[in-house]
N, C-alpha and C positions, 0 to 999 in steps of 0.2 A: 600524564594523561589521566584526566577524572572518570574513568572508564572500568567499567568490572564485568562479569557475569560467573554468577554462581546457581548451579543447580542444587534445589532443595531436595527435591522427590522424583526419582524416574521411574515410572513405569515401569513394571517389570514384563507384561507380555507386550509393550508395544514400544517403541522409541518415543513417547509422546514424558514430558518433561516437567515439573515447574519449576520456577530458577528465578531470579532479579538481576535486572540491568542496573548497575549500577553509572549514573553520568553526573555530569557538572550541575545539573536539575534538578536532579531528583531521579529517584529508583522507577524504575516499570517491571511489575510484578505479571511476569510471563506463565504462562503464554497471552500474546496482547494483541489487540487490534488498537490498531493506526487510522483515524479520519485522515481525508487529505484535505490540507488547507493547500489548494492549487497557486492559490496566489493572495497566499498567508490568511485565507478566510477560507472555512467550512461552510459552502451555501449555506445559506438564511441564519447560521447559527452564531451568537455570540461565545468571547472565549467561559463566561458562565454555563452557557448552556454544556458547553460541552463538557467542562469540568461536571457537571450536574450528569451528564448521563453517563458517568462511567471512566471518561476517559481520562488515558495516563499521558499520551504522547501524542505527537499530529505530524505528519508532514507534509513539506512544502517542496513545491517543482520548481528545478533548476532554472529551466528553461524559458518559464513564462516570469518568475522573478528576477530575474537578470536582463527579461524586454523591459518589463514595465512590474514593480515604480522603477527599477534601474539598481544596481550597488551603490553609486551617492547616495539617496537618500535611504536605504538600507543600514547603511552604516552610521550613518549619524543614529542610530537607535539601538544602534550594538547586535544587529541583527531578526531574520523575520520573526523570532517570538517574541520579543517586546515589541517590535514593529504594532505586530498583530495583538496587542496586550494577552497573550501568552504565557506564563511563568514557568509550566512545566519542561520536560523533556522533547526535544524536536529532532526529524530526521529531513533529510533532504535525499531527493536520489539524483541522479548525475548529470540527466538532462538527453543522455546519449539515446533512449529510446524513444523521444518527441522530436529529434534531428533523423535518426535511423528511418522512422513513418513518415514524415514529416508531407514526404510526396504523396502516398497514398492519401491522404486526410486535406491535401490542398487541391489534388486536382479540379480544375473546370472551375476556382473560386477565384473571381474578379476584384472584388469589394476588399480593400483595403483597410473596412471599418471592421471586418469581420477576423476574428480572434486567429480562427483557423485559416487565414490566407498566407501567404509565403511557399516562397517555391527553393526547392532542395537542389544546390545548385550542383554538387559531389561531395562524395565520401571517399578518402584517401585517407593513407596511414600519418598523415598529419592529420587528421580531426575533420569535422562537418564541417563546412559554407553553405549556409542558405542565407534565404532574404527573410528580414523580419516583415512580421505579419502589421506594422507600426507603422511604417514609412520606405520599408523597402529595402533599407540600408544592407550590404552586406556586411555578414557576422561569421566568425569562425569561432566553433566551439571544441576545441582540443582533451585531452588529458589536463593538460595544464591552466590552462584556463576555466576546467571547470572545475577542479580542487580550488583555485585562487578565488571563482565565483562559490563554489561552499565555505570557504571560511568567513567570505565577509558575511553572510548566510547566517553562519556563526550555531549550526547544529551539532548537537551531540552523536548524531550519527549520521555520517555522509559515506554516499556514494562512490566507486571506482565507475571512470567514463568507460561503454562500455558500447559493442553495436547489435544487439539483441536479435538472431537468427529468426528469421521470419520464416512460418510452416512452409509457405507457399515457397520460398528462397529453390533455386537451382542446386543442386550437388557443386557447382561449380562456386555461385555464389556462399553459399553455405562455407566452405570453406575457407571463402577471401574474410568473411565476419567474424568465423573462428579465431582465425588465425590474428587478424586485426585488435580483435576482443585481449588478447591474453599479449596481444605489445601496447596496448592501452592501458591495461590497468597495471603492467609494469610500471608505467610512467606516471602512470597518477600515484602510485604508491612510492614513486622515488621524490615526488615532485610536494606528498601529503609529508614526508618525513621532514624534507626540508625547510616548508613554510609555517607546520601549524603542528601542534602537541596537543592542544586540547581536544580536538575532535578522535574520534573512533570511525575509521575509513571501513567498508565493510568490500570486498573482492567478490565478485558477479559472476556465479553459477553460470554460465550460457552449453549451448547444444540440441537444444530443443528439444528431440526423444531417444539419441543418439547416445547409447552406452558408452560409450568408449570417448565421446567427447564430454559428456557431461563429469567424465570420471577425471578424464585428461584436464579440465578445466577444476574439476577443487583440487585436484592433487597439485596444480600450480599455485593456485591462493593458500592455502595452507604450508608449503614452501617458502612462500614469499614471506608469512608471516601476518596477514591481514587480521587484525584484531576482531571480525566479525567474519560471517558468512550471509552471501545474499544468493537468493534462486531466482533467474529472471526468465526472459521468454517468452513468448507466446503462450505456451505448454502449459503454463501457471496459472493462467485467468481462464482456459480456453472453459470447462465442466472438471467437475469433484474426479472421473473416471482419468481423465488426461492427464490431470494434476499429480491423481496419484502413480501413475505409472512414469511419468516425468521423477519427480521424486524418490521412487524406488528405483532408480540407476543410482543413486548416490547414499541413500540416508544410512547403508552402511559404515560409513566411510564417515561421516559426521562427530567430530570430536565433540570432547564435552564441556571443554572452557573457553568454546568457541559459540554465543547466539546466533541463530538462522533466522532471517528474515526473508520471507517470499514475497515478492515485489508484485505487485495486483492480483493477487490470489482472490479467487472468483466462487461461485457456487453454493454462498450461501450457508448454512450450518453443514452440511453434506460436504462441503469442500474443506472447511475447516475443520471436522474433525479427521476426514482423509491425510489432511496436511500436517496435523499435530503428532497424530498417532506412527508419522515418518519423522517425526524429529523437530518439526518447523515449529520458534519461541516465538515468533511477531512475525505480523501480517500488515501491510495496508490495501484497501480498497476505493476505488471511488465510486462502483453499485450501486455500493449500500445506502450512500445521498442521492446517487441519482436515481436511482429505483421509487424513492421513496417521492423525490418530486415530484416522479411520472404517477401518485397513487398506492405504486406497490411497496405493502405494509408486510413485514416479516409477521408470522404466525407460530408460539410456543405447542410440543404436539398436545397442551391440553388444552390447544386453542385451536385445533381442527389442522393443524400445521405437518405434512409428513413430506415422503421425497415425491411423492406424485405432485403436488404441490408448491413444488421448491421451497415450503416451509414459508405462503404469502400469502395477500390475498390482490385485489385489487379494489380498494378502496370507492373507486369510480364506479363499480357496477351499482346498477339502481337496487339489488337486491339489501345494499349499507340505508338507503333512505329513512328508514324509518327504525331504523335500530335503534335502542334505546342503550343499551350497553356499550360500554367502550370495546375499542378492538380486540382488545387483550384481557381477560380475568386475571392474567399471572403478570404483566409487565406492570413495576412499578414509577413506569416516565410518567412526566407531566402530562403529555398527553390522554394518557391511558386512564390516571388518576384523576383527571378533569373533564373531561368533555365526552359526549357518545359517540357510535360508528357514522352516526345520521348527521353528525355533526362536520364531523372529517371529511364525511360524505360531500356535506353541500360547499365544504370551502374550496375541495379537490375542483369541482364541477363548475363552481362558480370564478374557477382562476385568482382567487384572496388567496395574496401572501401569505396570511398565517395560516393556511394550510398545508404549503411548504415546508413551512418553521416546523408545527406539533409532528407532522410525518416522519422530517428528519431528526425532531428530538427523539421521535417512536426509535426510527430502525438502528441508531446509534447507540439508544443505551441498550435496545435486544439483543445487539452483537456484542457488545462488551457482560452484558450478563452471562450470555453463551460461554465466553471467556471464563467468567469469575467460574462459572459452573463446573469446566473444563478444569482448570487450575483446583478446585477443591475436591474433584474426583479423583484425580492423579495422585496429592497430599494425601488420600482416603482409603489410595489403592483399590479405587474401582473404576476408572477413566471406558477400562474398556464394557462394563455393563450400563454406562452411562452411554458411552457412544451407540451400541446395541438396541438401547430403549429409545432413542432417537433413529437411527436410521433402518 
């Protein structure tokens, strides 16, 4: 397996880390953010752009890449990163939390044309059945089947299938997903051993805020041997506050020649230095593009950026019209380097594409900067007065 992780620098008052992934691709110089390419694209953004603002690695969803384009033609291209001309490092996640929601997110939808339609027919300890959002067909997506759907995938880091504890979930319920969770990724981890070598399977944190489960579930992945660690859940995306109290049930317990990856980690610079300073090397989000389409632009604090704030602005308010300056003094994207606020302004307002585009080059290469920042205060042995002076 073309798989490594080494920490360079830890932290001495906090668990926060820097270290290198090492895979078949190429290194990812941790701690990192992940764009998601949903369905082997990062809205609006080509695989240049994205290499241009920063980024090391991307990932793509099981889920919607196994409806449509399908594993045939995936495979004739050796997988979604040259699919998607791609060359770096890619991660896939399992698929099990867009089958696990799948109901909540279809109700009351008709239209067949619509991405989000299909209806979740049951969840059993054989794997999900619902109906594709395509044509209706029923599909079942297992342990097995979704290992077999990540290798043709063909990522450097995939996912254990997995059924993500929902806040809202019953004490009764909560338990059947548990319990489900930890005979799922036994099998994906019997089923990753026997099909595929090159990839790096990572085993799925679940419990929601639930000590004793969140503890019972790495102490089985670490057991088992999973060559990565993932935190999933609700608990993870929900604010920077939830996040971190999810993560302090466990980040004791976090070994060291093991990467953490937090699966939709949310809230912004607040959330990720919350999540670093517990231990967590890479993140992905899908926010931080969609935020950016809706207008909302990340804000460095010597750009007016604090936690009142969530560290943004909204592009769209008529107060950008007439700006003459770019969003940012300190961000060196294309954006920020080319064009003014007034500018952003009128594309946001006026529904043009490239207003899309510049936004999401903005908020991509600001979170990957946040990153490098992160990463060279750690190596500097000063993470934690860097985190201080931002939050």
């Amino acid at each position: 397996m073309n798989f490594s992780f080494k920490i360079s620098k830890q932290d001495t008052r906090s668990k926060a880390r820097a270290g290198v992934i090492k895979t078949l691709h190429g290194e990812i110089k941790t701690p990192a953010f992940s764009p998601v390419a949903t369905k082997a694209s990062v809205k609006t953004l080509s695989p240049e752009d994205i290499k241009a603002a920063g980024s090391q690695v991307v990932l793509g969803n099981t889920y919607h890449l196994f409806l449509r384009p399908g594993l045939e033609t995936i495979k004739m291209f050796g997988g979604f990163g040259p699919f998607m001309g791609w060359d770096g490092p890619t991660i896939t996640d399992s698929g099990g939390y867009q089958v696990s929601f799948l109901w909540q997110k279809t109700k009351g939808l008709k239209d067949l044309n619509d991405e989000s339609w299909g209806k979740l027919i049951k969840i059993t300890d054989e794997g999900a059945v619902f109906s594709s959002y395509l044509d209706g067909t029923k599909q079942l997506l297992s342990p097995e089947k979704s290992i077999e759907i990540q290798k043709v995938l063909g990522a450097d880091i995939i996912m254990a299938f997995d059924q993500p504890l929902g806040s809202a979930y019953s004490a009764r319920k909560k338990k059947e997903a548990f319990e489900r969770t930890l005979k799922w990724e036994e099998r994906s981890y019997k089923h990753w051993k026997k099909i595929t070598s090159e990839q790096a399977l990572f085993g799925i944190v679940q419990g929601d805020l639930d000590v004793k489960l969140r503890r019972e579930s790495l102490a089985f992945i670490l057991t088992m041997g999973f060559p990565g660690i993932a935190m999933g859940g609700e608990s993870i995306g929900k604010d920077p506050l939830v996040t971190a109290r999810t993560l302090d049930t466990v980040s004791d317990l976090l070994p060291k020649d093991k990467p953490v990856h937090a699966l939709g980690l949310g809230g912004g610079p607040e959330g990720i230095f919350e999540a670093i300073s517990r231990g967590v090397d890479i993140f992905d989000n899908t926010g931080v593009t969609r935020m950016a389409r809706t207008g909302l632009l990340f804000l460095y604090p010597d750009d007016g950026g604090n936690k009142k704030n969530k560290f943004r602005c909204d592009i769209k308010n008529k107060r950008y019209k007439s700006v003459q300056k770019p969003i940012s003094k300190k961000c060196s994207c294309y954006a920020c380097q080319n064009f003014s606020s007034a500018y952003l302004h009128h594309l946001q307002v006026s529904g043009e594409i490239l207003g899309l585009r510049l936004a999401t080059i903005h908020n991509v290469t600001y979170i990957n900067s946040v990153m490098s920042l992160i990463r060279e205060s750690i190596i500097k042995a000063n993470f934690i007065s860097l985190k201080s002076a931002w939050l």
